[in-house]
C-alpha positions as CSV (number, residue, x, y, z in Angstrom):
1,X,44.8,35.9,-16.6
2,X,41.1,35.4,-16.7
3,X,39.8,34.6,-13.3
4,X,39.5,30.8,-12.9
5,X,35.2,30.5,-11.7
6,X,33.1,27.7,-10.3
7,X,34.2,24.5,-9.1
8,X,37.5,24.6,-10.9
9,X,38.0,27.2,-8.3
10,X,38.2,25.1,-5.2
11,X,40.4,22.7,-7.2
12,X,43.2,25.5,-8.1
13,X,43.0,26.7,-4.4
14,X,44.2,23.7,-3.2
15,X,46.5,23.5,-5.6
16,X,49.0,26.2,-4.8
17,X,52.2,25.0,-3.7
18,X,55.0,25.0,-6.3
19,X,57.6,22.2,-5.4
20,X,60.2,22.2,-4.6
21,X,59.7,26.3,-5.0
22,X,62.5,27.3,-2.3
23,X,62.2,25.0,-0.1
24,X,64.8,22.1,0.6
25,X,64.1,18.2,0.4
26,X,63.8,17.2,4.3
27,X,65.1,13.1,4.8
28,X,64.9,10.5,7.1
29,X,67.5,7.9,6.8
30,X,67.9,8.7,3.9
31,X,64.7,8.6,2.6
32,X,62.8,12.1,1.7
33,X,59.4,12.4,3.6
34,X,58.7,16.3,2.8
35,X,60.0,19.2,2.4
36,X,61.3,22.9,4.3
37,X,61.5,26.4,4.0
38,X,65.0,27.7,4.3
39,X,63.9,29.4,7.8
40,X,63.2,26.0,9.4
41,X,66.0,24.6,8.1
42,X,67.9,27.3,10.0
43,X,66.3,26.5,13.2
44,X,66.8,22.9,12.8
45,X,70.1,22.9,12.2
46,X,71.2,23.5,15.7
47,X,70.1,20.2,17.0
48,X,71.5,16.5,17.9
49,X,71.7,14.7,14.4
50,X,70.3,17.2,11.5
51,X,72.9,17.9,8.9
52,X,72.0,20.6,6.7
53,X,73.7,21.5,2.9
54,X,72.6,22.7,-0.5
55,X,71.1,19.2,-1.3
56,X,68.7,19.2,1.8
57,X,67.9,18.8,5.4
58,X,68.9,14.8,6.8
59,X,68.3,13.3,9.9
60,X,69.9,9.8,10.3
61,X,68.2,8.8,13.1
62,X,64.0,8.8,12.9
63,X,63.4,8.3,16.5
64,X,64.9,11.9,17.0
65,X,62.5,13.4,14.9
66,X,59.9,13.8,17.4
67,X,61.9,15.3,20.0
68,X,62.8,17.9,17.5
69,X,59.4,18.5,16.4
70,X,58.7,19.1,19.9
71,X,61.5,21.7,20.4
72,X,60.4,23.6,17.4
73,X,57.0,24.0,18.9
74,X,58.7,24.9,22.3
75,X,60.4,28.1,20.3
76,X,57.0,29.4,19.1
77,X,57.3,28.1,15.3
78,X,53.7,26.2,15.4
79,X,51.3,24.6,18.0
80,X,51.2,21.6,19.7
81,X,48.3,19.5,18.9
82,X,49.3,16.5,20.6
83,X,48.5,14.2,18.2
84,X,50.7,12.1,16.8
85,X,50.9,10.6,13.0
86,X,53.1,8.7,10.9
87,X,55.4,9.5,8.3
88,X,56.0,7.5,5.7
89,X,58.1,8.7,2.2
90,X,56.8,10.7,-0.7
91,X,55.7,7.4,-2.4
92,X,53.8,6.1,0.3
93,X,55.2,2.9,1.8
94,X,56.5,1.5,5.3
95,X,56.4,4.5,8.4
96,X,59.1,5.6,9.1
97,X,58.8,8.0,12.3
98,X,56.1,9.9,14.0
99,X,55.5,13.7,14.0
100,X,52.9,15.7,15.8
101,X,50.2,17.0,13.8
102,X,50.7,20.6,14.7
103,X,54.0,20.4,13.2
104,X,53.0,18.6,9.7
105,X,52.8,21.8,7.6
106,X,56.4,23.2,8.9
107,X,58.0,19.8,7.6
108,X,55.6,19.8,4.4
109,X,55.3,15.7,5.6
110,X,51.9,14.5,3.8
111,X,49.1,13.8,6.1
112,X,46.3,11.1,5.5
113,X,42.7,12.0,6.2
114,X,39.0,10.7,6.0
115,X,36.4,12.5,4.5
116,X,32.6,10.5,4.8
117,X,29.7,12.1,2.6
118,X,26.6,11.0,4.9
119,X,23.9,10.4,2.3
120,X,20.2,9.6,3.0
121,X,17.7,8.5,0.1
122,X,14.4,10.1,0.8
123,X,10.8,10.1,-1.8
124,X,11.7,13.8,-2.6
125,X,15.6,12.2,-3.6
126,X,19.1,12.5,-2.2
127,X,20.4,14.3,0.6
128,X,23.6,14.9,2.8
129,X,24.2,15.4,6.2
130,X,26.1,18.6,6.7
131,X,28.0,19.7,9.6
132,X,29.1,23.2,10.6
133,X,32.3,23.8,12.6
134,X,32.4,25.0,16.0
135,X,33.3,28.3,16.3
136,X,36.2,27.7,18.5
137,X,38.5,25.4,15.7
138,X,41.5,26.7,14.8
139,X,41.1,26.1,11.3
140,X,38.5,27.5,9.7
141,X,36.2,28.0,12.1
142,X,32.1,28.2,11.6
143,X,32.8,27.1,8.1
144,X,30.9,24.1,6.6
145,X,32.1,20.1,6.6
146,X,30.9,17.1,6.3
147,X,29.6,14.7,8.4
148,X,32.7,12.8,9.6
149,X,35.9,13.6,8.8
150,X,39.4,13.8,10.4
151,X,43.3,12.8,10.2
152,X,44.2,9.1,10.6
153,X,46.1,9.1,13.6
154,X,49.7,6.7,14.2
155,X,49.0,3.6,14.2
156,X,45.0,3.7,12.6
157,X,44.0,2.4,9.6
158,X,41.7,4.3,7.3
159,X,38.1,2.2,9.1
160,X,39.4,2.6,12.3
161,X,39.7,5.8,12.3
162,X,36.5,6.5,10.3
163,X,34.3,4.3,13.1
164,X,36.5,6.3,15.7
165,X,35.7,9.6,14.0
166,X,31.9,8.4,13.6
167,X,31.5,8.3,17.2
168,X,33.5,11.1,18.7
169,X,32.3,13.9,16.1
170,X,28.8,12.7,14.8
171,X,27.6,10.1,17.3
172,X,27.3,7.6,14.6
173,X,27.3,4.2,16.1
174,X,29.6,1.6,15.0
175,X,27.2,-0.7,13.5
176,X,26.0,2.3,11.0
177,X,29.5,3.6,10.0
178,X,30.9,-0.2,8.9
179,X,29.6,-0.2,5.5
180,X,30.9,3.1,4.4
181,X,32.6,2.2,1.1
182,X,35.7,3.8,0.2
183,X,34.9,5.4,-3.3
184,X,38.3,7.8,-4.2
185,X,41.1,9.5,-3.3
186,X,42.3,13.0,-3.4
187,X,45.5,14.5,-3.2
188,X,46.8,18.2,-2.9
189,X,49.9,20.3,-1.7
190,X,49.2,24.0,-0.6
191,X,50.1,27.1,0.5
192,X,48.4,27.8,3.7
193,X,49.4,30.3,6.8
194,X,50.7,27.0,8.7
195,X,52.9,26.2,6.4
196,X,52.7,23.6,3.4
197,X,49.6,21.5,3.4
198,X,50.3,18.2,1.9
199,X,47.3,16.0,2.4
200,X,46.2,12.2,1.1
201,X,41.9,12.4,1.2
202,X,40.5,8.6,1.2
203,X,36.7,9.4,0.3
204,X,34.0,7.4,1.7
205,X,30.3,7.4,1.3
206,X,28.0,6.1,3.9
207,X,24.5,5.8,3.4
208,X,22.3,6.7,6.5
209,X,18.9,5.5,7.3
210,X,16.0,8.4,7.0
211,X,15.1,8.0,10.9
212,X,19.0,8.4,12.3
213,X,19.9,12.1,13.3
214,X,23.8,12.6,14.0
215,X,24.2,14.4,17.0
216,X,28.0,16.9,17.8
217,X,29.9,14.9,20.8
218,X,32.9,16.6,21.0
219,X,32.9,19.9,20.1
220,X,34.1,19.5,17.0
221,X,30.8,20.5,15.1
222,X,28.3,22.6,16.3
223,X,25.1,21.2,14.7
224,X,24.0,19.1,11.4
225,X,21.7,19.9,8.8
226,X,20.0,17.8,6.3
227,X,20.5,19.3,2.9
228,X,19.3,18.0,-0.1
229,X,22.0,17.0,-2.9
230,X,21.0,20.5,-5.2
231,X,21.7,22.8,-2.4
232,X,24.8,21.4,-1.6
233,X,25.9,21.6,-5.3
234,X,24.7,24.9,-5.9
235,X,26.2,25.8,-2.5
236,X,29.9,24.3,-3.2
237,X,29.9,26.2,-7.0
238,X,28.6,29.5,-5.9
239,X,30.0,30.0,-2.7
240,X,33.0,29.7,-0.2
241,X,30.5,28.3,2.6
242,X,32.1,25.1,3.0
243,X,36.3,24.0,4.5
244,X,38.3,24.6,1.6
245,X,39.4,20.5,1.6
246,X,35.7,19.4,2.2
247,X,34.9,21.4,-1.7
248,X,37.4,18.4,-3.7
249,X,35.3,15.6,-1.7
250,X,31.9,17.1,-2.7
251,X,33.1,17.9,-6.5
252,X,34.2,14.3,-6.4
253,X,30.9,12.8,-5.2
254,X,28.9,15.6,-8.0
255,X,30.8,13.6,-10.7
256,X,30.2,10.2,-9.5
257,X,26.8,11.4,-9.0
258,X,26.7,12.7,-12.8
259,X,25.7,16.3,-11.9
260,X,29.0,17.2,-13.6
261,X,29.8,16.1,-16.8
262,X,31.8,15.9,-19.8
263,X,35.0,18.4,-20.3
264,X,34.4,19.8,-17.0
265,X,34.6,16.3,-15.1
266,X,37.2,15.2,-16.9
267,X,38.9,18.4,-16.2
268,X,38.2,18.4,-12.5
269,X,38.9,14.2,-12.0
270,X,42.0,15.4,-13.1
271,X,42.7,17.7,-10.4
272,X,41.5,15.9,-8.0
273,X,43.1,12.8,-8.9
274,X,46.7,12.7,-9.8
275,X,47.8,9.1,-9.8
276,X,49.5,8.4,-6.7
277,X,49.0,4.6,-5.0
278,X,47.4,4.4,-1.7
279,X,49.9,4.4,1.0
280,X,47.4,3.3,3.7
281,X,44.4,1.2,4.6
C-alpha cells in the first residue's frame, strides 16, 4: 500500500481505531456511551453493579460509574487527572454520568474539546498565534498547539470553557475571547497508548488585535509565536511539528481559507467531517 503523504496524513492518523474491532459495547442504563477492551472488561467485572456477557459491559446504575472509574485508576490501569466530564451516548444527547478524564480512553467514552485558531490581520497578511507545549505535559510534550485549546469540562458549555481556557492558558481576557465564532467540527476515534481516543473538536476562530501578545499562565504552554498563515501551512504538510489533533483544526481552517482546494478538500472535509449533530453548546 502506497504510503498515504501530506495532509491526508494527519487525517488517517487520527483515524485509526476500527469499531467495534474487539472491543465490547460499554452501557449505562441501558444506553451505550463507549466502548472496552476485553481486559477492562475483566477488571470491571468484579465490582458493585457491572454485568458483563457476550453482548457487552452494563452498568444500571450511572452514579456508580465514577466510583468505578476511580478504583480502576487505584489498580494502576490509567492516571487520575481529576477532572471530571460528562458522558453523554454515542449520538450525543442528555448526560448521563460523569467520568474523570484520565480514564476516558480506557472506556472509549467521547470527549468534547475546543480548539481556537488565534488569527491577526497584519499589511504583510494573515497570521496565527502558535503555542508550544510545556515540556512537562503528559501528552505530547514540547510539540506545537494552538493558541487556546482544551476539554470542556462537566457542567461547561463550549464559550465557557473557551473564555475559561482563554485566560488560564493564553492570558486572553474575557472581553477579547467573546467573539470567537464557532466555524466547524471535527470528529475522530484512535488508537493511542491510553487507550481509545474518541474526541468531538468544536473549532473556533478568534481574530486578535495586532498590539495584544498572549502570555503562558499556567504552565500549560511554554511561549507563543506569531507565524504567518504560509509557515504554518507548509509546517502542518511537511512536518510532524505540531499535536497530532491540532493538524485536523489547521487543515480545516487551510480549506476555509482556500489554500486547499478542489479533490483534495473535498477529500479531506470528508475526513474531517463525518456528519454527526452537535451534542453540546
Amino acid at each position: 500500500m502506497a504510503e498515504v503523504t501530506g495532509f491526508m496524513r494527519h487525517v488517517r492518523a487520527c483515524n485509526t481505531a476500527v469499531l467495534p474491532g474487539a472491543r465490547l459495547p460499554f452501557r449505562l442504563a441501558g444506553t451505550q456511551v463507549g466502548w472496552v477492551r476485553p481486559a477492562i472488561a475483566e477488571v470491571l467485572a468484579p465490582f458493585a453493579g457491572i454485568r458483563l456477557d457476550a453482548n457487552g459491559v452494563d452498568l444500571d446504575d450511572p452514579a456508580a460509574l465514577p466510583v468505578i472509574a476511580r478504583g480502576l485508576a487505584e489498580q494502576g490501569h490509567y492516571r487520575w487527572r481529576q477532572e471530571a466530564f460528562d458522558v453523554r451516548g454515542l449520538g450525543g444527547g442528555a448526560v448521563i454520568s460523569q467520568i474523570d478524564r484520565g480514564a476516558i480512553p480506557s472506556f472509549g467514552i467521547e470527549a468534547t474539546g475546543v480548539h481556537v485558531n488565534g488569527l491577526v490581520r497584519r499589511a504583510d497578511g494573515l497570521h496565527l498565534w502558535i503555542a508550544r507545549r510545556a515540556a512537562d505535559k503528559l501528552l505530547d510534550p514540547g510539540k506545537l498547539d494552538h493558541v487556546v485549546a482544551g476539554g470542556v469540562p462537566a457542567g461547561y458549555g463550549l464559550m465557557a470553557t473557551l473564555i475559561k481556557e482563554a485566560g488560564e492558558e493564553a492570558s486572553i481576557p474575557p472581553a477579547l475571547a467573546e467573539p470567537a465564532r464557532h466555524v466547524g467540527e471535527i470528529r475522530y476515534a484512535m488508537e493511542r497508548p491510553e487507550g481509545l481516543r474518541r474526541d468531538h473538536l468544536h473549532c473556533f476562530d478568534l481574530e486578535l488585535p495586532a498590539d495584544f501578545t498572549p502570555e503562558a499562565a499556567d504552565g500549560e504552554v511554554e511561549s507563543f509565536e506569531l507565524w504567518p498563515i504560509g509557515r504554518v501551512f507548509e509546517t502542518v504538510r511537511d512536518t510532524e511539528a505540531f499535536k497530532f489533533n491540532v493538524n485536523l483544526v489547521l487543515i480545516d481552517l487551510f480549506i476555509r481559507l482556500g489554500l486547499i482546494l478542489g479533490d483534495e478538500a473535498e477529500a479531506l472535509r470528508q475526513g474531517l467531517r463525518p456528519g454527526c449533530p452537535s451534542s453540546i453548546r
